[in-house]
PDB file of N, CA, C and O in Angstrom:
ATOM      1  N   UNK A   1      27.851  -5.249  23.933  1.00  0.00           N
ATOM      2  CA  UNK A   1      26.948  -4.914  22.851  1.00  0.00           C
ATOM      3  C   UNK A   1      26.366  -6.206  22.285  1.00  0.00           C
ATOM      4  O   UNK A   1      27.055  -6.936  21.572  1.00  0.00           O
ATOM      5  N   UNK A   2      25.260  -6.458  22.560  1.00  0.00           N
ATOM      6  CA  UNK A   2      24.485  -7.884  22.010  1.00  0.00           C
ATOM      7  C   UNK A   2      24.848  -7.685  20.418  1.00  0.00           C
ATOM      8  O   UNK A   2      25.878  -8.244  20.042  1.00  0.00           O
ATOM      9  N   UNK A   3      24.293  -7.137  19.709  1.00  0.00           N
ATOM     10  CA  UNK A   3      23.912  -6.938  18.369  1.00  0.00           C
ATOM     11  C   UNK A   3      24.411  -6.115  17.412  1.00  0.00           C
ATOM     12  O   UNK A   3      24.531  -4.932  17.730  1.00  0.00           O
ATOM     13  N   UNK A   4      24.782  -6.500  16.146  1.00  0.00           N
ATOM     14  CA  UNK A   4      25.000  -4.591  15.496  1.00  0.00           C
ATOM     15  C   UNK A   4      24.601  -4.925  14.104  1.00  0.00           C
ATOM     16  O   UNK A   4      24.461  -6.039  13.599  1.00  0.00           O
ATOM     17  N   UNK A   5      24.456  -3.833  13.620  1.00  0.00           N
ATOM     18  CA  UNK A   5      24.316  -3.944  12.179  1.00  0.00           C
ATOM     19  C   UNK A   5      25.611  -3.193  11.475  1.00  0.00           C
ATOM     20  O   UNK A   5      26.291  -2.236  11.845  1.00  0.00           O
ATOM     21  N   UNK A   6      25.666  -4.144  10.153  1.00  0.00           N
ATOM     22  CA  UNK A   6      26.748  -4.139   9.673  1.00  0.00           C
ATOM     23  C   UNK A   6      26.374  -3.074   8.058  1.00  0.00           C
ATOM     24  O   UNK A   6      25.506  -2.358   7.558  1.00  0.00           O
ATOM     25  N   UNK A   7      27.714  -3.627   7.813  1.00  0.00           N
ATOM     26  CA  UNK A   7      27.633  -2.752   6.022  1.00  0.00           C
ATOM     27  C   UNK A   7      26.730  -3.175   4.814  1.00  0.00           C
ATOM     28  O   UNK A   7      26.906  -2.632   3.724  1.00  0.00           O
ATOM     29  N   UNK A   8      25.643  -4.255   5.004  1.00  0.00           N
ATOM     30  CA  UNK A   8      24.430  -4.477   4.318  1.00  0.00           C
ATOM     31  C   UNK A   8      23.539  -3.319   4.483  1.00  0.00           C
ATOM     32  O   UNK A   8      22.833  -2.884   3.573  1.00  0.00           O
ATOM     33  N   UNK A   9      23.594  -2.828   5.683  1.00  0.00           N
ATOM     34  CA  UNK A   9      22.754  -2.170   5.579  1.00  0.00           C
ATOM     35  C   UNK A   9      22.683  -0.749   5.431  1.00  0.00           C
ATOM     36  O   UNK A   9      21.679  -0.045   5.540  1.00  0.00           O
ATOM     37  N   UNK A  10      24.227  -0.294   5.088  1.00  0.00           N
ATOM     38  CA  UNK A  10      24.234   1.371   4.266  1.00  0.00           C
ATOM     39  C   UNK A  10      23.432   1.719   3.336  1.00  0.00           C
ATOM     40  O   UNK A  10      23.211   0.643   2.779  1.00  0.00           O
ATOM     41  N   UNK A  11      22.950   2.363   2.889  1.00  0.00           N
ATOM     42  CA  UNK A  11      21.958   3.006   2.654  1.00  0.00           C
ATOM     43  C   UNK A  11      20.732   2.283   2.219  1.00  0.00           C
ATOM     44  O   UNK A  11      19.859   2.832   1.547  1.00  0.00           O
ATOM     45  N   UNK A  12      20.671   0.908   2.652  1.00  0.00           N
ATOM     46  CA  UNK A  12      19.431  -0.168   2.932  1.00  0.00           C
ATOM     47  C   UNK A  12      18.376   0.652   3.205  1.00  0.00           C
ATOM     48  O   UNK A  12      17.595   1.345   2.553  1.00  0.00           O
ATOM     49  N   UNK A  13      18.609   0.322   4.598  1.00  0.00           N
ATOM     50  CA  UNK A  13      17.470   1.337   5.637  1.00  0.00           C
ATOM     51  C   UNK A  13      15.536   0.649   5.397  1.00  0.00           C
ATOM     52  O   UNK A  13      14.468   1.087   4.970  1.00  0.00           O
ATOM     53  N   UNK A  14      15.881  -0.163   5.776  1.00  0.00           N
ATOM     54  CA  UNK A  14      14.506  -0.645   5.300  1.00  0.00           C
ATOM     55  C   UNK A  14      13.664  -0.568   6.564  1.00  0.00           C
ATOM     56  O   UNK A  14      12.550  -0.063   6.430  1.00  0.00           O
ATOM     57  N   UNK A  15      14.098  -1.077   8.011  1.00  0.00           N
ATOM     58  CA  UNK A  15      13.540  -0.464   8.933  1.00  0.00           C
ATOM     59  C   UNK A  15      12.629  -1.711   9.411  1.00  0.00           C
ATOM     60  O   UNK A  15      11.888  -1.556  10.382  1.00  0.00           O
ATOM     61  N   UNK A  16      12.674  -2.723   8.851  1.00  0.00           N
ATOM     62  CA  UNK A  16      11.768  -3.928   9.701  1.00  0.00           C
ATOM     63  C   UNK A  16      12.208  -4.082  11.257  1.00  0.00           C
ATOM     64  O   UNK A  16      11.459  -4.286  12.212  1.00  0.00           O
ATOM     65  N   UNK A  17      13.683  -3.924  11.263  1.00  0.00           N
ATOM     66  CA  UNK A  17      14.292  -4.179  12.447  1.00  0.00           C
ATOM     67  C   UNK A  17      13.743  -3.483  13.396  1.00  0.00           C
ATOM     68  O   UNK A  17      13.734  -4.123  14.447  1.00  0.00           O
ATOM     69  N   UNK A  18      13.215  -2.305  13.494  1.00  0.00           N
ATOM     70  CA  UNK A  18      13.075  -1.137  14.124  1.00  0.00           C
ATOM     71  C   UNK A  18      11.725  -1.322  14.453  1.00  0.00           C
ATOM     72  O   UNK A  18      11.431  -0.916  15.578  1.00  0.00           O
ATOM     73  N   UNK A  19      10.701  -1.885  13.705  1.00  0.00           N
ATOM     74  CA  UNK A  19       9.234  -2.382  13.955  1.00  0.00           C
ATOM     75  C   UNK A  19       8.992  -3.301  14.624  1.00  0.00           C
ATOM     76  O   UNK A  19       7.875  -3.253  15.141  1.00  0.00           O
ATOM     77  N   UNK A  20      10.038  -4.807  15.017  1.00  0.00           N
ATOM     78  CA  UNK A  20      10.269  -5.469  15.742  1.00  0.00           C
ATOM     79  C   UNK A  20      10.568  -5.527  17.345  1.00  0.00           C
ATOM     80  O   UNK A  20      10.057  -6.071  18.324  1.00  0.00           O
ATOM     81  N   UNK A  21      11.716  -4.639  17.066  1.00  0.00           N
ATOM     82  CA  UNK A  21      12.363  -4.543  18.574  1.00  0.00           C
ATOM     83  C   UNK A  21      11.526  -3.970  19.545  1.00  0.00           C
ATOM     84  O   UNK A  21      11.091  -2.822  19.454  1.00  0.00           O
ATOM     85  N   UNK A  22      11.278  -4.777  20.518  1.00  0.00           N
ATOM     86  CA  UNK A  22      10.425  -4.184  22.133  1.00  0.00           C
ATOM     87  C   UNK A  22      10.973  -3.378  22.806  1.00  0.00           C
ATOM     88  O   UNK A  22      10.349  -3.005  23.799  1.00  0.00           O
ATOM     89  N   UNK A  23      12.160  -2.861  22.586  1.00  0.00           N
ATOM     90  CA  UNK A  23      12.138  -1.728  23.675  1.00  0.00           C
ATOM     91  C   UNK A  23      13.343  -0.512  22.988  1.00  0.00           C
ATOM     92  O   UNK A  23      14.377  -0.016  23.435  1.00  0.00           O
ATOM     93  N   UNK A  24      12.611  -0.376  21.752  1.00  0.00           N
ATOM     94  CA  UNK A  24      12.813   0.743  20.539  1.00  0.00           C
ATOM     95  C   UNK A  24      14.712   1.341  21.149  1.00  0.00           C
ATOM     96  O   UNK A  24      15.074   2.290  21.843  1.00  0.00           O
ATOM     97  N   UNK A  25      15.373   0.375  20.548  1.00  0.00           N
ATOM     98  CA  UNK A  25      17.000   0.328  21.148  1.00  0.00           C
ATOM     99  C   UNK A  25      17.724   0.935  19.415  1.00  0.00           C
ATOM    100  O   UNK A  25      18.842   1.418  19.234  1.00  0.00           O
ATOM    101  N   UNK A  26      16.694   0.698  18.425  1.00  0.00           N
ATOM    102  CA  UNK A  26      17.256   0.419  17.425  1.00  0.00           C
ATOM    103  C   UNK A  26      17.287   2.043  16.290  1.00  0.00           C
ATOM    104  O   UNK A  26      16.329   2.464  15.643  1.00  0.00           O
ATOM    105  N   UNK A  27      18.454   2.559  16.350  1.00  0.00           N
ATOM    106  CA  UNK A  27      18.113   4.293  15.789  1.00  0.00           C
ATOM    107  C   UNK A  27      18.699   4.430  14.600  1.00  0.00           C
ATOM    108  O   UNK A  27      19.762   3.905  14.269  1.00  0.00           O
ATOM    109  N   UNK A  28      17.669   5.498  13.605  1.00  0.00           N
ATOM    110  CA  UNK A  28      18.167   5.588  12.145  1.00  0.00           C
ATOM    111  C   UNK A  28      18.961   6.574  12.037  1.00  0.00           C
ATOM    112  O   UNK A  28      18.471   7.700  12.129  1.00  0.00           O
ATOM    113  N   UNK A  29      20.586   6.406  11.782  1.00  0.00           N
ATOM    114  CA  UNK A  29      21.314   7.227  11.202  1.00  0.00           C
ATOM    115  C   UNK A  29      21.599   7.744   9.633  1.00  0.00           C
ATOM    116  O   UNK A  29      20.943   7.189   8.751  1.00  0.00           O
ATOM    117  N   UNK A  30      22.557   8.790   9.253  1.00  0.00           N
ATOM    118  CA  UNK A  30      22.326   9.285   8.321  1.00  0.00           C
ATOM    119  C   UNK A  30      22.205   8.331   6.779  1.00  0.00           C
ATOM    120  O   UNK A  30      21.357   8.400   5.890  1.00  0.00           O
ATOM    121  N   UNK A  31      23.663   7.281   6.939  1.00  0.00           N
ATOM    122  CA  UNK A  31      23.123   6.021   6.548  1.00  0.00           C
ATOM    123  C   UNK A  31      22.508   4.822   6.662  1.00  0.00           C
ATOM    124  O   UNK A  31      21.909   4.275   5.737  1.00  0.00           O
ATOM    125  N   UNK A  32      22.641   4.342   7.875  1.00  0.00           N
ATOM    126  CA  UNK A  32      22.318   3.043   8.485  1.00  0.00           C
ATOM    127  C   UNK A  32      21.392   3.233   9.682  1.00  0.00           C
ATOM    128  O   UNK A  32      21.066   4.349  10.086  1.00  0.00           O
ATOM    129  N   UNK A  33      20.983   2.085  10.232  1.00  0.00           N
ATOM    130  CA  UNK A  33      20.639   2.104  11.594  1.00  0.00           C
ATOM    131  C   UNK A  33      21.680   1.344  12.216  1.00  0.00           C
ATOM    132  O   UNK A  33      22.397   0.452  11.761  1.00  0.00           O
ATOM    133  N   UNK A  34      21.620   1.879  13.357  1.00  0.00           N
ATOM    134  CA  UNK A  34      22.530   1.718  14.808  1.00  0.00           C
ATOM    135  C   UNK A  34      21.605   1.227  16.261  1.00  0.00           C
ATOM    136  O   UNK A  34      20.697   1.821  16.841  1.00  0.00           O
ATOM    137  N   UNK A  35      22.217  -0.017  16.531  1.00  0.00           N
ATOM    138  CA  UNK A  35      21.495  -0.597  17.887  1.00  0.00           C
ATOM    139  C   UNK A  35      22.481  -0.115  19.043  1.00  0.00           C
ATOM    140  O   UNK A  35      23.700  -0.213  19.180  1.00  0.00           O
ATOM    141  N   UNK A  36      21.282   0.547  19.965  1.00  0.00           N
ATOM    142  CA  UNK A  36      21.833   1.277  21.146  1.00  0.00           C
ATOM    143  C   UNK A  36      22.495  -0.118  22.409  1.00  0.00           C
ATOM    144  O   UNK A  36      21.890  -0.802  23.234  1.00  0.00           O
ATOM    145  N   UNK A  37      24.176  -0.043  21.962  1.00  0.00           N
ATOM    146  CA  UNK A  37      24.055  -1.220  23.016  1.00  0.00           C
ATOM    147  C   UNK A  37      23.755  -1.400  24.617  1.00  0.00           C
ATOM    148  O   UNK A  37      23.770  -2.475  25.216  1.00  0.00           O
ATOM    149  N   UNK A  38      23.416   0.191  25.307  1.00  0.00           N
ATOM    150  CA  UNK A  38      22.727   0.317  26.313  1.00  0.00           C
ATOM    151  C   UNK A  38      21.511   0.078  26.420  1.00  0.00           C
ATOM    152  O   UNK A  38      21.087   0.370  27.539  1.00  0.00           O
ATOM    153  N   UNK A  39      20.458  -0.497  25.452  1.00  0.00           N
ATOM    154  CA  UNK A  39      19.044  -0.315  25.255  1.00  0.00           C
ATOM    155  C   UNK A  39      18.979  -1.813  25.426  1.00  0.00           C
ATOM    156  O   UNK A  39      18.371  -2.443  26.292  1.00  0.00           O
ATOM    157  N   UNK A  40      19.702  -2.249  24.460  1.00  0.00           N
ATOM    158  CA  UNK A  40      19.556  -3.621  23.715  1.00  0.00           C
ATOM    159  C   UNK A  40      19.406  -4.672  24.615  1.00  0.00           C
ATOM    160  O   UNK A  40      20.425  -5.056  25.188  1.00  0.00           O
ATOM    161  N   UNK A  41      18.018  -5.386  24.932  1.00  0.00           N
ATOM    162  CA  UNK A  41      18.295  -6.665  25.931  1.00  0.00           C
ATOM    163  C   UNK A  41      18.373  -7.770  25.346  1.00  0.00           C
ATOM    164  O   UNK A  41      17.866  -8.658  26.031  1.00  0.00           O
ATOM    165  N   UNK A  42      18.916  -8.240  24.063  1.00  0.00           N
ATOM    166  CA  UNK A  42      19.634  -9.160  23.643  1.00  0.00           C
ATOM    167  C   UNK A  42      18.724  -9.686  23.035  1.00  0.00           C
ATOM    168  O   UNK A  42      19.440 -10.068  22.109  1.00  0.00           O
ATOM    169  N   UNK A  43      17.781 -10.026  22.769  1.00  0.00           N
ATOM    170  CA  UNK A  43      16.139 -10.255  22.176  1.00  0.00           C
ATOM    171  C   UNK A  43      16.363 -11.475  21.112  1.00  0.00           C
ATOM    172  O   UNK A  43      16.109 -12.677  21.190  1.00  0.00           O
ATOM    173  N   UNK A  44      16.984 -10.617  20.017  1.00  0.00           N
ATOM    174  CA  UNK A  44      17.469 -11.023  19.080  1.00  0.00           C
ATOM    175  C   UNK A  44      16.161 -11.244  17.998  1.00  0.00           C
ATOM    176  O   UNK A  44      16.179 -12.047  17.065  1.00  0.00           O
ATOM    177  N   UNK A  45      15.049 -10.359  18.337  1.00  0.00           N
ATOM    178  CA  UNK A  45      13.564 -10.152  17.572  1.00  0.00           C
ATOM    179  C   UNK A  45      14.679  -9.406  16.088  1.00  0.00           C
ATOM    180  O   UNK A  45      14.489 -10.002  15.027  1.00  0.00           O
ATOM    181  N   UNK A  46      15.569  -8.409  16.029  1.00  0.00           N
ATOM    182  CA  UNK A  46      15.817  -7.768  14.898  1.00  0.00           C
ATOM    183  C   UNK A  46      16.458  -8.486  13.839  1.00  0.00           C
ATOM    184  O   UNK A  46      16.077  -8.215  12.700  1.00  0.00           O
ATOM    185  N   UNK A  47      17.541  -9.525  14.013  1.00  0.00           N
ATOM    186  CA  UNK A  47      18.178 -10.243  13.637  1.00  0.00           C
ATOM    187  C   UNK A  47      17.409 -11.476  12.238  1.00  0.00           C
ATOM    188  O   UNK A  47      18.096 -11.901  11.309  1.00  0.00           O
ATOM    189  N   UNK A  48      16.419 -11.711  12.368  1.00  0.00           N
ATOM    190  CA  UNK A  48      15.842 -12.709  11.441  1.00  0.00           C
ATOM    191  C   UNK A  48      14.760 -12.099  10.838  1.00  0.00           C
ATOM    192  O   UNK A  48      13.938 -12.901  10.394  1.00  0.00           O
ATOM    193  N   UNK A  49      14.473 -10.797  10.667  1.00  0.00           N
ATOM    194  CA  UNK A  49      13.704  -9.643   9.902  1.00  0.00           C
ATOM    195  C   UNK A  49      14.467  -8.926   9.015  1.00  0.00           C
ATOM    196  O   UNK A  49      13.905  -8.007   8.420  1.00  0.00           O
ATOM    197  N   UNK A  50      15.433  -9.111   8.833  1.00  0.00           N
ATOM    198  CA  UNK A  50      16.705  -7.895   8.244  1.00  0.00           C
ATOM    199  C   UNK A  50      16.483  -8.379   6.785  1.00  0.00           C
ATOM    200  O   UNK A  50      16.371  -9.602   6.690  1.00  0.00           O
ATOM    201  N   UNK A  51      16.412  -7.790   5.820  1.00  0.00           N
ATOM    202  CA  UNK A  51      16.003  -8.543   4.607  1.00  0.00           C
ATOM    203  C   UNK A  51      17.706  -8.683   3.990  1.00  0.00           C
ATOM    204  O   UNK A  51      18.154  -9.453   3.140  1.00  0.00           O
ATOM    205  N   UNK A  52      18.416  -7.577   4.826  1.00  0.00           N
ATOM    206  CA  UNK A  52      19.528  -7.478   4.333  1.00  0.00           C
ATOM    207  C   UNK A  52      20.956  -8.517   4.720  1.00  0.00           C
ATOM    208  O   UNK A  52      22.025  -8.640   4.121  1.00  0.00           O
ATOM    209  N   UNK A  53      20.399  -9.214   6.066  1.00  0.00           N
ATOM    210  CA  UNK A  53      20.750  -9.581   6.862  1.00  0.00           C
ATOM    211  C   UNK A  53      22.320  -8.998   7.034  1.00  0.00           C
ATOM    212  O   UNK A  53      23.381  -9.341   6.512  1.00  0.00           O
ATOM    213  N   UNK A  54      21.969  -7.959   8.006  1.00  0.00           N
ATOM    214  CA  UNK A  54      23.345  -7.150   7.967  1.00  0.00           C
ATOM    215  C   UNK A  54      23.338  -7.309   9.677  1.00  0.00           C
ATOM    216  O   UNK A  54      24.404  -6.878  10.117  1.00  0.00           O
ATOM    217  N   UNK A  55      22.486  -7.778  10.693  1.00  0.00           N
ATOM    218  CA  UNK A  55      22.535  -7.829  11.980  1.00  0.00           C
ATOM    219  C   UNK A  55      22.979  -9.062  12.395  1.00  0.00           C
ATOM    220  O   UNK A  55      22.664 -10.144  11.899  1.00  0.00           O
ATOM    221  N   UNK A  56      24.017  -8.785  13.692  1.00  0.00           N
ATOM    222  CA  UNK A  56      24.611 -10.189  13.827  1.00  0.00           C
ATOM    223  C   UNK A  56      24.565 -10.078  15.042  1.00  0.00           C
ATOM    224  O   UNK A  56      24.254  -8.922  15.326  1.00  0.00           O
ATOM    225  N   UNK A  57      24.804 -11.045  16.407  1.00  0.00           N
ATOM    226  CA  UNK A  57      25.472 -11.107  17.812  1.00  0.00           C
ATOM    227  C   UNK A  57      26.994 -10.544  17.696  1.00  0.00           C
ATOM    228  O   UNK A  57      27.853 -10.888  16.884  1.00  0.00           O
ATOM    229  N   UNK A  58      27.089  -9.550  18.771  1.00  0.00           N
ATOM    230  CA  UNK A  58      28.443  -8.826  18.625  1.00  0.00           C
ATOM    231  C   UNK A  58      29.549 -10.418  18.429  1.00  0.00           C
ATOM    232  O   UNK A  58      30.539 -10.469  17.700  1.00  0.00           O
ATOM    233  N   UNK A  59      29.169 -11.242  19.050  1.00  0.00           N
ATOM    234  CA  UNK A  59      30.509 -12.526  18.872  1.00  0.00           C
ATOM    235  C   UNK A  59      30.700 -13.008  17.672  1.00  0.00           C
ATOM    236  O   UNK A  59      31.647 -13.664  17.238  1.00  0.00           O
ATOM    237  N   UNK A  60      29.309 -12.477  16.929  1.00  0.00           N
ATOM    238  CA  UNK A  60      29.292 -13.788  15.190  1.00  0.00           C
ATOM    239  C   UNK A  60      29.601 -12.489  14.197  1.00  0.00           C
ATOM    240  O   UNK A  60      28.993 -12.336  13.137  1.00  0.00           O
ATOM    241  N   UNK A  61      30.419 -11.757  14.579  1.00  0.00           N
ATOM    242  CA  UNK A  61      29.558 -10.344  13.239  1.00  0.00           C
ATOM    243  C   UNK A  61      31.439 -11.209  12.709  1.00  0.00           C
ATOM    244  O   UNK A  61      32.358 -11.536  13.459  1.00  0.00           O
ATOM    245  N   UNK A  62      31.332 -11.319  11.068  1.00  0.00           N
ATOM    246  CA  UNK A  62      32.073 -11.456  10.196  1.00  0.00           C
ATOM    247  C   UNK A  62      33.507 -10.793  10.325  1.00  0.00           C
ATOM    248  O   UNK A  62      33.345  -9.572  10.311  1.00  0.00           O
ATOM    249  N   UNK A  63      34.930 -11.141  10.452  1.00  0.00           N
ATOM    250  CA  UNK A  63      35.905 -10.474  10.536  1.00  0.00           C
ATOM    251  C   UNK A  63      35.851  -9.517   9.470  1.00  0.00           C
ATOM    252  O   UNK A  63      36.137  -8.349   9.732  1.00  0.00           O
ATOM    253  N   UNK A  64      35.552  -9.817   8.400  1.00  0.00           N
ATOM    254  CA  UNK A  64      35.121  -8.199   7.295  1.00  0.00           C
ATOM    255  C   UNK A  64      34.620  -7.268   7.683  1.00  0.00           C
ATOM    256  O   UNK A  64      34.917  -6.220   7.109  1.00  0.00           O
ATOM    257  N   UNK A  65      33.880  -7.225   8.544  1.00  0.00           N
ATOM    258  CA  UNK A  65      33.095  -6.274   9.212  1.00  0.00           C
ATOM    259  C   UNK A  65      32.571  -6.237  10.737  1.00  0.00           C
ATOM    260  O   UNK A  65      31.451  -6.274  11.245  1.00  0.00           O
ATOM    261  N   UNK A  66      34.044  -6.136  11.299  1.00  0.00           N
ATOM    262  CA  UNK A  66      34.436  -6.116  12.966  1.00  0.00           C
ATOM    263  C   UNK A  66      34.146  -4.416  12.950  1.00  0.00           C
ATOM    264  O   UNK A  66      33.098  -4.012  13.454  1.00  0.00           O
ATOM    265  N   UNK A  67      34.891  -3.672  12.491  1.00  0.00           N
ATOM    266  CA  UNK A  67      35.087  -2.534  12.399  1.00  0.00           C
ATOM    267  C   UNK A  67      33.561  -1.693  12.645  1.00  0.00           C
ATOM    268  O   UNK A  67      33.520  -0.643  13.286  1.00  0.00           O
ATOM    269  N   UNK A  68      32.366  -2.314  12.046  1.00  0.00           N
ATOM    270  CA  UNK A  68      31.105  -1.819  12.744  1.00  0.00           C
ATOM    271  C   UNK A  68      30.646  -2.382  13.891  1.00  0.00           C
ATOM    272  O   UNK A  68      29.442  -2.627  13.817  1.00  0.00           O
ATOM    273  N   UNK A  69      31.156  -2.683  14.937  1.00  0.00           N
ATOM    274  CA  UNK A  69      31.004  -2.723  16.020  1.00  0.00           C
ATOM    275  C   UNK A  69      31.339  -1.592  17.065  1.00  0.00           C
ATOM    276  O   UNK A  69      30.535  -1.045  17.820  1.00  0.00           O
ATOM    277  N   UNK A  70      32.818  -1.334  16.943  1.00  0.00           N
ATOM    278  CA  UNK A  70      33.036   0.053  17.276  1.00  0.00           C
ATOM    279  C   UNK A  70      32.334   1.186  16.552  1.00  0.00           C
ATOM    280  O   UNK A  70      32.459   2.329  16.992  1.00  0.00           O
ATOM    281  N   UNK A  71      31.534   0.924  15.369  1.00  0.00           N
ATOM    282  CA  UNK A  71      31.335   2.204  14.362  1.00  0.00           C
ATOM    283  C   UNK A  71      30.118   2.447  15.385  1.00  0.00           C
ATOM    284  O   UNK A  71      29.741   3.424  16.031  1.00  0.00           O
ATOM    285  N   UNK A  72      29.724   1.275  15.260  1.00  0.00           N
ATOM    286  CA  UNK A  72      28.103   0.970  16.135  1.00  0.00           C
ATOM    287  C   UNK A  72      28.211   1.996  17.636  1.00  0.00           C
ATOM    288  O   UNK A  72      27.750   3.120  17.833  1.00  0.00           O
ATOM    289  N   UNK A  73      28.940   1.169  18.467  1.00  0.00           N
ATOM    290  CA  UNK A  73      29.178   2.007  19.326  1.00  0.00           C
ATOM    291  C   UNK A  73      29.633   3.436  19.905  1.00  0.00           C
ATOM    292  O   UNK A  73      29.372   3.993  20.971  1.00  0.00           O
ATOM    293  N   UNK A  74      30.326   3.778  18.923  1.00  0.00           N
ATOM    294  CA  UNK A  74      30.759   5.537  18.536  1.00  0.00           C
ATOM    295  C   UNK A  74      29.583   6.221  18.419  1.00  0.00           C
ATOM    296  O   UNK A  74      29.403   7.312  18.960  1.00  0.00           O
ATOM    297  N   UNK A  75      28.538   5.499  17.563  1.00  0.00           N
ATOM    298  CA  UNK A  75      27.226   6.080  17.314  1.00  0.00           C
ATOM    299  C   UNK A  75      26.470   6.484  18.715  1.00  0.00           C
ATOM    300  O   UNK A  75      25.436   7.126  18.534  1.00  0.00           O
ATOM    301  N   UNK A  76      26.706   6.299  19.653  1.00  0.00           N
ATOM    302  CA  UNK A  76      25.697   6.537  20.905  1.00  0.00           C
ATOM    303  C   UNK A  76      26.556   7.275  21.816  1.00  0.00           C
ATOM    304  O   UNK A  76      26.177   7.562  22.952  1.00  0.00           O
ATOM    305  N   UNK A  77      27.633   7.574  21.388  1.00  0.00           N
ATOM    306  CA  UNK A  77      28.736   7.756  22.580  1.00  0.00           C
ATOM    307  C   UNK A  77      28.791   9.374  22.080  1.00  0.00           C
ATOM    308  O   UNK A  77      29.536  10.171  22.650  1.00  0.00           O
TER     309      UNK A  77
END
């Protein structure tokens, strides 16, 4: 999984990320958005648009918030 978004962006939802990304990987759930890590070619276009900055590289995402990585991924599964 290149990317995920984290707990900045619960009920954020602002959606720049989603206007960015080239090959529309990036989906709005009931709270958050969720990056499809089958979609995702690593781009990293979503990551420096986030006003919330809640998107990280699956390797850098914050030990506070490891746990949305799997959340991330549950989401598509």
């Amino acid at each position: 999984m290149p990317f995920v978004i984290t707990s900045p962006c619960v009920k954020e939802k602002n959606g720049s990320c989603v206007e960015v990304c080239p090959v529309d990987c990036i989906e709005e759930g009931e709270d958050m958005f969720h990056i499809d890590p089958e979609v995702c070619i690593d781009c990293g276009a979503c990551e420096p648009v986030c006003p919330v900055e809640a998107i990280y590289p699956d390797d850098e995402v914050p030990e506070e918030e490891a746990d949305y990585i799997e959340f991330n991924r549950a989401y598509f599964s």
